[in-house]
Each structure stands twice: as structure tokens, then as C-alpha cells.
N, C-alpha and C positions, 0 to 999 in steps of 0.2 A: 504494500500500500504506500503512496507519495506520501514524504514527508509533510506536504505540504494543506495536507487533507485533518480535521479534528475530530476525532471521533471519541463517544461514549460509549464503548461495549457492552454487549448483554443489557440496552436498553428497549424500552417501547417509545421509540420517536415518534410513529407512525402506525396506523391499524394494517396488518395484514391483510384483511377481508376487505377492507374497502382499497387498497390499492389492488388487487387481485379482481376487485367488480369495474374498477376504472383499468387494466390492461385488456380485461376480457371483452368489455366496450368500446375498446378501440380499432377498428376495424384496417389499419396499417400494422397490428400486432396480429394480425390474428393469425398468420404462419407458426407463431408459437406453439399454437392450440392445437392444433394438427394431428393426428395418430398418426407414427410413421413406424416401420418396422427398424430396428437397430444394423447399421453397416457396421461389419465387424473390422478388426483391423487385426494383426498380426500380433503375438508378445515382444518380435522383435524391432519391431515398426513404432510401440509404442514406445517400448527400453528407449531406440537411437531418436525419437524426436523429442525425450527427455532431457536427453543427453543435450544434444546440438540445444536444447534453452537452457540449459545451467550451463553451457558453454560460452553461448552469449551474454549470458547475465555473472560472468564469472567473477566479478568485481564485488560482489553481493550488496550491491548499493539497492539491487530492486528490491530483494526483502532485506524487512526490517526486522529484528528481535522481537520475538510477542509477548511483550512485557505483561496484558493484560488474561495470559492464559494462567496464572498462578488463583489471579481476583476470580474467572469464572469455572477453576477448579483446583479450590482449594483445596482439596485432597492430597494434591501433590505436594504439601507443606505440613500437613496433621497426620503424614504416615509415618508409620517405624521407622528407624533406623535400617538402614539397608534393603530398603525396600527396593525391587526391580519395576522398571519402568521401561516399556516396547515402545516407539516412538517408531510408527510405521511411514515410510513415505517420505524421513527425516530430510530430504530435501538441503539447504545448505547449513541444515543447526538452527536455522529462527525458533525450534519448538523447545528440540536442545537443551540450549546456552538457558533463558530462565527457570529451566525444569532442573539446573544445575546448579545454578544461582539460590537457586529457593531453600533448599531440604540438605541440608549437609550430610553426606553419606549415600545419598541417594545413586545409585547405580542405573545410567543409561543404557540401554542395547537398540542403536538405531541403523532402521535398512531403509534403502532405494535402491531400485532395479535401475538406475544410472551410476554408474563410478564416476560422471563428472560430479555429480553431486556429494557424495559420498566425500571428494576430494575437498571438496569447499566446504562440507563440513568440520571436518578434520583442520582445515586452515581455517575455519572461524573459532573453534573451542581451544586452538592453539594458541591464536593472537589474543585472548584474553590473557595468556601467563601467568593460567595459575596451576602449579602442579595436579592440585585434588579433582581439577575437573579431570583432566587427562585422562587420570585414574581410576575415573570413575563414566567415563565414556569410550563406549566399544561398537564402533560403526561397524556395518558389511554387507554385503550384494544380496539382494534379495527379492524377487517377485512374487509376494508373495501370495497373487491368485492366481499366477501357475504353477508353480515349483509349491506352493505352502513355505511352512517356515522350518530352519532346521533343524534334526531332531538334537541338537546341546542344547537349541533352548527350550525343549520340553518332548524327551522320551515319552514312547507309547503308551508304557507306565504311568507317567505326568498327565496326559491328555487322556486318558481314563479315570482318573483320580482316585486309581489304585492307593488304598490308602496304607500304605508301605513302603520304605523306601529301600529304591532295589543298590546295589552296592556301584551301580553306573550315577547314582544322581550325590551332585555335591550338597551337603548339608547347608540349613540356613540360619547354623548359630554364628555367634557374631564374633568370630573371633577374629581379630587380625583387623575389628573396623570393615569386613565384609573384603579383604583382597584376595582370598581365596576363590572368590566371584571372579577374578578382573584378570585370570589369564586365559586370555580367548585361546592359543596355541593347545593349552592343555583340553577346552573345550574342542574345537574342532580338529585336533586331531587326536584324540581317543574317545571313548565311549562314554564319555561323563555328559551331564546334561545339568542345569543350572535348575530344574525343576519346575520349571513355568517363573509368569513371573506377575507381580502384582496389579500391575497397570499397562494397559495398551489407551497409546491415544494415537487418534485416526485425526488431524488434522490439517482440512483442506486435500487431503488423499486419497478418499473413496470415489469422489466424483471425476477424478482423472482415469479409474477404471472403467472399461466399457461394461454396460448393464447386465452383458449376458455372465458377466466372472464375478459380480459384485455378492452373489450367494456365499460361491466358495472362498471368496473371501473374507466376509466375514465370519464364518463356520473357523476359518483357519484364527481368526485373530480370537473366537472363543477357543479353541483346544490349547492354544499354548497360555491360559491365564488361570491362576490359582483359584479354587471355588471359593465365592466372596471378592472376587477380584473384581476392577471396574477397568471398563472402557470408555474413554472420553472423546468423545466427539463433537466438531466442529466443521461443518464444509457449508456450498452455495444454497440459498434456497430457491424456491421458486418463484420467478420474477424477479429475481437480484437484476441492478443495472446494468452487469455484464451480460448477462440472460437476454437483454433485449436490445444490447447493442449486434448482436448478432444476427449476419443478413441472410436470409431463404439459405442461401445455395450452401452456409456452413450445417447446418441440421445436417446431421447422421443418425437421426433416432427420433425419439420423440422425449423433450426435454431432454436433450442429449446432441451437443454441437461437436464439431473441430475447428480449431483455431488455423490458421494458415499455416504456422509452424507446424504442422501435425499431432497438435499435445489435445486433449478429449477434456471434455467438462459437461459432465450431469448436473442439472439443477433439483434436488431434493423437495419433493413437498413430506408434510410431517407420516404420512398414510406409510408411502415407501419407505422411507428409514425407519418405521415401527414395523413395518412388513419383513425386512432383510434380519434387523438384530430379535425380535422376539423369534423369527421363526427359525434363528439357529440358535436358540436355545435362551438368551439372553432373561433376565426381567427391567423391565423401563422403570428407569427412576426419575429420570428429567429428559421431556421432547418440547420444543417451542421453539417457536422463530423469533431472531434475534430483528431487528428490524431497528435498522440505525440510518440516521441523516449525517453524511459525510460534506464536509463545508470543501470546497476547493477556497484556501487564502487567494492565491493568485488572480483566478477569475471571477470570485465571489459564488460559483455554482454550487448548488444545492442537489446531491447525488442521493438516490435511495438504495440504502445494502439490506440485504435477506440475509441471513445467515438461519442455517440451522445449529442448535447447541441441544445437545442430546448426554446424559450418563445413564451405563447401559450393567448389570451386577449379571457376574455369573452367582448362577446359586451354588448356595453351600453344599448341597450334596446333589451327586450326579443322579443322571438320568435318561432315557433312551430318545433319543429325537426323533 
């Protein structure tokens, strides 16, 4: 987001329902509205046009650190000590860096199926200079609604919630300040697995997946999370401004565009994201749209953002899906 823009997070600037009765009655929108069947794209078509825009954006001047994802989930600040945190999609660190910042001890594990990104991660949790993040952030390649995720960060064992721990999973007492966590070499190259982990957050990352993977992707981001675990989410809603800066010919789907760059973006309404995470097992704790007035300083312009903000509980004890 432009520096240049104000915004109040997780506010009600704006009604939902009555900006969604004035898109619906605008009949130069009404492409939006459209049923269209989903064009698929490749996993490797999606990986390289990832890449080629963190490549572009390598400078990370286009994101900015999301200072304000601690205020709309504070969770990440009133956990244990050594709590594990999945940061899917982790992008150049903007989710990161204050999920590091916040919670001392806290242990990141963050993937993107770009290694550019992965790269600019790793160079933005560097240039802060502080030992402990380092130490406690462990990026790596990951797609993870083709491939799923790998079994060190949670055996078949773990993703059963088999309740025993088999002599492949590393313990989670806290000796050592939790560094027993933080040698990935020993995770992926032997049989040990880190046990799941306490928090997975999905932000601004689901809607860059195409509709038809967006199941199995979130089925995967419940198997690797502890029972009692949360998932945090954040992505576009429906009718967000970039939603409808977008002309006919981008539609790939229905609410479901590509960018020229070739990079995908779904706009969420509340129905579909209770549709995807309850029906892979989940229970809903917080769904609502975020609905914020973004001021441009420069031109005085007055922007309208949708967001969705979603926390999503695996339950305590398993069960058959």
C-alpha cells in the first residue's frame, strides 16, 4: 500500500451492503457480476509470474511492514513462549518482520513458491540487525496447494493428532529458549518433524491461488496446525477498488481476475471463505469485512478497500471430515 495513503484498519468506514446495492446498480460494472467458468493456469506459470513481480519490486519499497496485523490479531503477542507461527505466502517479510517484532521467542516458519521472494525476505529480516530475529526465522520453497507442506513441519503422526509422540517428532519443552526448533538442516534432512505448529496466517495469499486449488489448500494449512490452533486471515473482499479497476478482458473466473503481469487475485465474499475453512474442518471464530476509506494525500482521492478478516480454530480433538 502507498505510503502516501491513511488508513484505519479493521474499521467500518462504510456499509458493505449499501456499497455492494450501488456496484450492483451500476450498469458499466456489471461485467463483475457475470458467472464465468475458472481458466486455469499452470503451478508453474503461477511460481514464474510471482517471481518476475518480486523481481520487479525487488527494492521492497512496494510493501510496506504490517504494522497493524499485531492490533487485528493479537494472538500473536498473548501466546506462549515458543510458540510456532506458518506465515504462508510470506512474500518479502511485510507479515514477518512484526510477527517478530511483537512476541519474543516466537519462532517463524515462512514459505513462497517464488525464491525471489523468499530472497527478499531473508534480506529484509537481515537489514533489521538483530540477531534473535534470524534465529528465530526459517524461510523455504513451498507451494503449498500442490506439493502440501513438508512432512518436518508436521508428520502423518502430527496431522492425525495421534496423541503420542513418535521418536521422529522434536519435543516442545522449552529448553534452550526453543533452539532446538531452529535447525532446519536437522529438520529436513532427517526424519524429525517440528510437530505442527500453533498459528498459520494466510495473508493477502489465498486469493493469489486459483479457485479450483483453494480447497486443498486450505485442508493443507489445517493438517499441519496443532488442535486449538488458529488461523489468521486477511485477503481482498468483494468489491474492493482493485476489484473494479479491473477491465472485461482480465476476468479469468468469476470474481477471479489476472493482472497483466500474470499474478491471479480472487475477491472473497464472507459465504466462500466460510464455505473453504469450515468445510475443511475448521470452526469460525471471527468473519466480517473490513471496509476502510483510504485518503490519497497527494490527490486528495477518497478510495474504498474491502478486506476480509477472518480467525479460523482447529478443534481440540480430531475428527473425520
Amino acid at each position: 500500500m502507498s505510503s502516501e495513503t491513511e488508513t484505519d484498519y479493521h474499521s467500518k468506514d462504510f456499509n458493505w451492503e449499501e456499497l455492494k446495492q450501488e456496484i450492483e446498480n451500476d450498469s458499466s460494472l456489471r461485467y463483475h457480476l457475470l458467472q464465468s467458468e475458472s481458466t486455469t493456469s499452470s503451478p508453474s506459470q503461477d511460481s514464474e509470474a510471482w517471481t518476475m513481480f518480486h523481481t520487479r519490486h525487488s527494492t521492497g519499497k512496494f510493501f510496506k511492514e504490517r504494522r497493524y496485523l499485531l492490533k487485528e490479531f493479537p494472538e500473536l503477542i498473548s501466546c506462549g513462549e515458543c510458540s510456532k507461527v506458518l506465515e504462508v505466502g510470506c512474500g518479502n517479510g511485510s507479515t514477518a518482520l512484526p510477527i517478530l517484532r511483537g512476541r519474543k521467542n516466537i519462532i517463524v516458519y515462512a514459505c513462497d513458491c517464488s525464491t525471489e521472494a523468499l530472497e527478499r525476505a531473508k534480506e529484509m529480516i537481515d537489514a533489521v540487525n538483530v540477531d534473535l530475529f534470524k534465529h528465530r526465522f526459517h524461510p523455504f520453497y513451498c507451494d503449498f496447494s500442490v506439493t502440501g507442506f513438508p512432512k518436518w513441519l508436521a508428520c502423518d503422526s502430527c496431522r492425525a493428532n495421534i496423541p503420542q509422540k513418535g521418536q521422529g517428532c522434536i519435543s516442545d519443552v522449552k529448553e534452550n529458549d526453543g533452539q532446538h526448533l531452529n535447525d532446519m538442516s536437522l529438520l529436513t534432512e532427517s526424519n524429525f518433524c517440528i510437530s505442527g505448529v500453533d498459528f498459520v496466517t494466510l495473508i493477502f495469499t489465498l486469493s493469489a491461488v486459483p479457485l479450483n486449488r483453494m480447497p486443498t489448500a486450505v485442508r493443507e494449512c489445517f493438517s499441519v496446525l496443532k488442535p486449538g490452533g488458529l488461523l489468521l486471515f486477511r485477503d481482498y473482499g468483494l468489491y474492493d477498488m482493485t476489484m473494479l479497476r479491473f477491465e472485461p478482458e482480465k476476468r479469468v473466473g468469476f470474481r477471479e481476475y489476472m493482472r497483466s503481469d500474470g499474478t491471479r487475485s480472487y475477491f472473497f465474499c464472507l459465504d466462500t471463505v466460510r464455505d473453504l475453512f469450515v468445510g475443511a474442518g475448521f470452526i469460525e471464530l471471527e468473519l466480517e469485512y473490513c471496509c476502510v476509506k483510504s485518503v490519497n494525500r497527494r490527490n486528495g482521492k477518497s478510495m474504498r478497500r474491502v478486506w476480509v478478516h477472518g480467525k479460523f480454530q482447529k478443534p481440540l480433538r480430531n475428527y473425520s471430515l
